[in-house]
C-alpha positions in Angstrom: -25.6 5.5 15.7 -23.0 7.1 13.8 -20.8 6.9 17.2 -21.4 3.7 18.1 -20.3 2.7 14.0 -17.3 4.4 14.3 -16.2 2.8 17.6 -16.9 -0.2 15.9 -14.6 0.2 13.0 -11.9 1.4 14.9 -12.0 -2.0 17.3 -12.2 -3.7 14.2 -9.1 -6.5 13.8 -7.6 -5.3 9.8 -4.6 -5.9 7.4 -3.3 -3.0 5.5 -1.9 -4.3 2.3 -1.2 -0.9 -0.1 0.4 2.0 2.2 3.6 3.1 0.5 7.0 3.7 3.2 8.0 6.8 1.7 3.8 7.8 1.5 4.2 7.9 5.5 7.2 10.2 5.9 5.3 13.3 7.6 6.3 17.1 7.7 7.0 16.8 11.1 9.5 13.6 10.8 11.3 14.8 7.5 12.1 17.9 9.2 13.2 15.6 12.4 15.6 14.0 10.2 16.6 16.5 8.4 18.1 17.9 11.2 19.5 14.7 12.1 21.5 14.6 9.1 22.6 18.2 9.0 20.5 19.0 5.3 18.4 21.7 5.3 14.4 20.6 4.3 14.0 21.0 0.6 12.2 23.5 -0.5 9.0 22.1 -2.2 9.0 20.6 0.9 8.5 23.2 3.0 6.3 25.0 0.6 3.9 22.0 0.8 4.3 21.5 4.8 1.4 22.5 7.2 0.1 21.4 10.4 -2.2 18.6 8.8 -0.2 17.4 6.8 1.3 18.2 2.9 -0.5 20.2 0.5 -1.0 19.7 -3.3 -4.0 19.3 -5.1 -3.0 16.7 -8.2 -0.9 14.0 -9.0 1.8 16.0 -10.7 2.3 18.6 -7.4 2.1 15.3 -5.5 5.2 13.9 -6.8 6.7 17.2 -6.8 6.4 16.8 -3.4 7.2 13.5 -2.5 10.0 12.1 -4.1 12.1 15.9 -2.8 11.1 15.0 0.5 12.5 11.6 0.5 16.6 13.1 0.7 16.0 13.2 4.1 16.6 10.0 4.5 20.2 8.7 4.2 20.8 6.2 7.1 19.7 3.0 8.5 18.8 4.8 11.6 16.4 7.3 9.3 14.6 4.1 7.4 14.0 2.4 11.0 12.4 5.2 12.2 9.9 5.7 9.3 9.0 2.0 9.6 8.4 2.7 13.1 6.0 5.9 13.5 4.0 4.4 10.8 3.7 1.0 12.3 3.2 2.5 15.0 0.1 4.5 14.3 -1.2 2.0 12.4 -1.0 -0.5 15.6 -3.1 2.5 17.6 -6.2 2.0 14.9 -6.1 -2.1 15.7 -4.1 -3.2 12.6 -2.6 -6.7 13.4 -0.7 -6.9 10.3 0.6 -4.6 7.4 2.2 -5.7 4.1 4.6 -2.5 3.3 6.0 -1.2 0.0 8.8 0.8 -0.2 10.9 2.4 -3.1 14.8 1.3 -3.2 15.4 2.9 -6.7 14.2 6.0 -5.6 16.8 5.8 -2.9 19.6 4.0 -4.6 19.5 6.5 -7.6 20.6 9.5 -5.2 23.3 7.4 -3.5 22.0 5.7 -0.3 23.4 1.9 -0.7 20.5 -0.9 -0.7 21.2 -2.9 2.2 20.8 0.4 3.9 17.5 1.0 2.9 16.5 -3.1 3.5 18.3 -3.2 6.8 16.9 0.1 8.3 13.4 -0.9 7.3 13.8 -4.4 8.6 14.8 -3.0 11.8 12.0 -0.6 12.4 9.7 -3.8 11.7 11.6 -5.7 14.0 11.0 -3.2 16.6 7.7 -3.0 16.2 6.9 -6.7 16.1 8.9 -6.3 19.9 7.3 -3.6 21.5 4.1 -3.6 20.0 3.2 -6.6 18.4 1.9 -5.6 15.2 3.5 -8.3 12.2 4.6 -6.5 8.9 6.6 -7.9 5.6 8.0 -6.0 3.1 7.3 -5.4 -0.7 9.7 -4.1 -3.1 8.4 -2.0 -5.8 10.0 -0.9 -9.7 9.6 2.3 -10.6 7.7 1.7 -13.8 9.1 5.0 -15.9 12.5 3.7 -14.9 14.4 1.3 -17.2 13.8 -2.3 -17.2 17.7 -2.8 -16.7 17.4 -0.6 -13.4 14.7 -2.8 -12.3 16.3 -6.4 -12.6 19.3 -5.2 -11.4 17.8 -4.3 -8.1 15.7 -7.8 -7.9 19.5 -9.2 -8.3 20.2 -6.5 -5.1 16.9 -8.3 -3.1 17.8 -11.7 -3.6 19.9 -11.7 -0.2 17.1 -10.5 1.5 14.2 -12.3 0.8 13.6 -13.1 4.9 11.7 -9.7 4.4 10.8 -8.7 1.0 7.9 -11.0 0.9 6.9 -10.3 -3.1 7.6 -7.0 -5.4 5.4 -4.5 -6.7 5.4 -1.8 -9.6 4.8 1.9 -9.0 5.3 5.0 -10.0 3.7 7.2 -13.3 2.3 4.9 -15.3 1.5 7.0 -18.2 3.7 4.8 -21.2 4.8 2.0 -19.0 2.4 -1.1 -19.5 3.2 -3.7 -16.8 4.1 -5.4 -19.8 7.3 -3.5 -20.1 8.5 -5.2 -17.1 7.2 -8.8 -17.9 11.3 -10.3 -17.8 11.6 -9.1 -14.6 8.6 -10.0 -13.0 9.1 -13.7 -14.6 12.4 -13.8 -13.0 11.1 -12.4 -9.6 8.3 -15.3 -9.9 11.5 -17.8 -10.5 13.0 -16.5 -7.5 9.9 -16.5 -5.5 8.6 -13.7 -5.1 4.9 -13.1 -4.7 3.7 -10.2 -7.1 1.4 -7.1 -7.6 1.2 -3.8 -9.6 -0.1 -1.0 -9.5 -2.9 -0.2 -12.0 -4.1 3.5 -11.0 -7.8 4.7 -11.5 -8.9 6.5 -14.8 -5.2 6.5 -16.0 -5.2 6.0 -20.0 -5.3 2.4 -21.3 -6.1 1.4 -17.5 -8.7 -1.6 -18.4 -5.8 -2.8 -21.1 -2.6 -2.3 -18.1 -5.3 -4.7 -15.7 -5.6 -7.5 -18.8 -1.7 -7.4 -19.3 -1.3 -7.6 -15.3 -3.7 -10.5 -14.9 -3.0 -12.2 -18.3 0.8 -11.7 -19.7 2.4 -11.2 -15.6 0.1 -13.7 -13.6 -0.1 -11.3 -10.9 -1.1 -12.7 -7.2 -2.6 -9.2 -6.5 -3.5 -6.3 -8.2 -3.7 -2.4 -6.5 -6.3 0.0 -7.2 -7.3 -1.7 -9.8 -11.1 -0.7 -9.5 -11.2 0.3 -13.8 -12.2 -3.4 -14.0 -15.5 -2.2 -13.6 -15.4 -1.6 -16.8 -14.8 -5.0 -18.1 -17.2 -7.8 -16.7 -15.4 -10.5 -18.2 -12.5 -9.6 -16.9 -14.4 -9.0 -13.5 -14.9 -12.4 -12.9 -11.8 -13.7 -14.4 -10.2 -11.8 -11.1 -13.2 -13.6 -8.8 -12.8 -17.1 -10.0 -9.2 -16.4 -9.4 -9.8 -14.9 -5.8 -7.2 -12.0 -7.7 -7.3 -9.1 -4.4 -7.7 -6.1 -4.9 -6.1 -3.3 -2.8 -8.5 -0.2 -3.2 -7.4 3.4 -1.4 -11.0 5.8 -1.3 -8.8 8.4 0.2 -6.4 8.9 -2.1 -8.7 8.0 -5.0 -10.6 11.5 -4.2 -7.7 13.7 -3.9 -5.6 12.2 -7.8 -9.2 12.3 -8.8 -12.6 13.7 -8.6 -14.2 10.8 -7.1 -13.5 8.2 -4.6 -14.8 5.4 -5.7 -16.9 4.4 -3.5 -19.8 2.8 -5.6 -17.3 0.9 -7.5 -15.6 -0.1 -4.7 -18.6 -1.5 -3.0 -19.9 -2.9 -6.5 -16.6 -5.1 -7.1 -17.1 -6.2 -2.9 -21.2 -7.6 -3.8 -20.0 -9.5 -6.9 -17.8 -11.3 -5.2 -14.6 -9.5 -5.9 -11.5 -9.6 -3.3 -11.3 -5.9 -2.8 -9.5 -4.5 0.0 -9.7 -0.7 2.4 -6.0 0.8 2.6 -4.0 4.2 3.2 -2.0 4.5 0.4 0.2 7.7 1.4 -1.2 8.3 4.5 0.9 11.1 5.5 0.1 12.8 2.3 -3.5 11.9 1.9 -4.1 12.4 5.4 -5.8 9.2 6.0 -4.8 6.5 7.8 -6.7 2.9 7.1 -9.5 4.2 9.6 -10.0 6.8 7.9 -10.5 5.1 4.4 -13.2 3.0 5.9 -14.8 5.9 7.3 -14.9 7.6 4.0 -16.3 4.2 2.8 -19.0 4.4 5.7 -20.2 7.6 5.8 -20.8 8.0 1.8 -21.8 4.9 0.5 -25.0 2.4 2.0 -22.3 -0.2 3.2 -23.0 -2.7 5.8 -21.2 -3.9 8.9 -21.2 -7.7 7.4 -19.6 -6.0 4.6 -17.3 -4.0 6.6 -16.1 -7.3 8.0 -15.3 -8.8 4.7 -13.2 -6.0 3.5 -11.3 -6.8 6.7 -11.8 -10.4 6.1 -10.4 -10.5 2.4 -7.6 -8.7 3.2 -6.4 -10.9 5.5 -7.5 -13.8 2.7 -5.4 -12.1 0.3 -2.6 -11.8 2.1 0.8 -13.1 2.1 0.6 -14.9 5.3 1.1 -18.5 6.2 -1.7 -20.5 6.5 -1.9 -20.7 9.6 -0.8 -17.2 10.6 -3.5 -16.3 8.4 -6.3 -18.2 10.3 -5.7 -16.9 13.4 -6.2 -13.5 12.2 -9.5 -14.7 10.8 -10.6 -16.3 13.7 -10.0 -13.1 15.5 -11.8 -11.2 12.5 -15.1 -13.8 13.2 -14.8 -13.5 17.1 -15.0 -10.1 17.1 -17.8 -9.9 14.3 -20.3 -12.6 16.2 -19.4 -10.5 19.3 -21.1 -6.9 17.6 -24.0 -9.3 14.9 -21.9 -8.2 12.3 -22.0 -12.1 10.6 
């Protein structure tokens, strides 16, 4: 039984709508590059590099590790090939279509011109949308402990380019910055037209109030993690009656955290909730979405149906056209009547 469920998820059609670019740079590709570009690998980076994948066991040796690794890439040609073996495993575990955050002020800050960073990633989407037919868009995300000025002058850097950053995010340590903090920009991105999310981590301080302020003050479209609404019913079905997605990561929720998430997860997903099943970092959480909906499988009393209609509002939630967006679903029901998972 437990075969036949996991053959089942694996041929099962799904959106991925909260896997960070830089989250999928792996050991063995930063040190690819790095020799690529003539840098050595920097050390934290080698410290934390195994065979699986990196180690750290926190948030704070997490970024230690991450945004170090991230000098590797310097050219188009690096930012095209991230896209790439990403897409491209996520296209081996069936997912028709991926909405992709990336970083530019982490980039931008160290020297490496935006268009660079937009163009490179553009073309590894490109690529993949040629050779292995698997759709992505772009989302831009502020770094929230940044300064507000930083962050509207790169929306002023995306406006060229909004044939492929579909909407724009906000990431990064939220510990003292409130997505209110950023409320000028996101109005403006809004004005621009840019569809728009934040990030509102699990069991971060002030989490519930940083959901209200992202729902009520910026109007969001989507929210990620997000699953501290629990905590709040009213403000549970506020997010329902406004079919609000959100984009949950059980993977990384156990490693920042002792618990996954699951039962909240699955809680939010039987009251009618849009949540979502997503990678986050993969290459640093070593979980791609399979494995998040394995996790999800194996340790909580989760149904097929419902396995479908994490799959089913993601695609809802998306930033598709209507129409691209009903064929996926129509795939999504095909597929669902085909194994009684209705």
């Amino acid at each position: 039984m437990a075969d036949d469920l996991e053959t089942f998820i694996k041929a099962l059609p799904k959106a991925e709508l909260h896997v960070h670019l830089e989250g999928c740079l792996t050991p063995q590709l930063a040190e690819t590059l790095a020799k690529r570009n003539g840098m050595p690998l920097p050390d934290s980076v080698k410290k934390a590099s195994t065979a699986e994948g990196f180690a750290f066991h926190d948030l704070t040796s997490f970024l230690a590790v991450y945004y170090p690794a991230m000098e590797v890439l310097q050219t188009a040609e690096d930012f095209a090939d991230l896209a790439m073996d990403y897409l491209t495993k996520a296209h081996e575990q069936n997912v028709r279509y991926v909405e992709l955050f990336f970083d530019p002020q982490a980039h931008t800050s160290r020297g490496v011109p935006f268009p660079t960073v937009v163009n490179g990633y553009r073309n590894g989407l490109l690529q993949a949308q040629r050779e292995l037919g698997i759709s992505a868009g772009l989302i831009m995300c502020f770094l929230r402990d940044m300064s507000v000025e930083f962050a509207m002058a790169t929306l002023m850097d995306a406006l060229p380019y909004k044939d492929v950053i579909i909407g724009v995010g906000l990431d990064s340590d939220e510990r003292g910055n409130p997505p209110r903090k950023f409320a000028k920009v996101f109005g403006r991105a809004r004005q621009e037209g840019f569809l728009l999310t934040m990030h509102c981590d699990i069991d971060q301080q002030d989490s519930v109030k940083h959901i209200r302020q992202a729902v009520h003050d910026i109007g969001v479209d989507r929210i990620d993690h997000g699953t501290n609404i629990v905590e709040d019913a009213e403000l549970v079905e506020l997010v329902r009656q406004k079919a609000i997605g959100l984009t949950c990561c059980p993977v990384s929720n156990s490693v920042v955290t002792s618990d996954f998430k699951g039962k909240e997860i699955l809680q939010l997903l039987r009251q009618g909730v849009r949540v979502t099943l997503n990678s986050d970092d993969p290459a640093y959480f070593r979980g791609y979405v399979n494995e998040n909906i394995f996790k999800v499988a194996w340790e909580t009393d989760v149904t097929r149906k419902e396995l479908v209609q994490f799959q089913r509002n993601a695609f809802a939630v998306s930033w598709l056209s209507s129409w691209r967006r009903d064929r996926y679903l129509e795939e999504l029901d095909v597929y669902a009547k085909e194994k009684g998972a209705c």
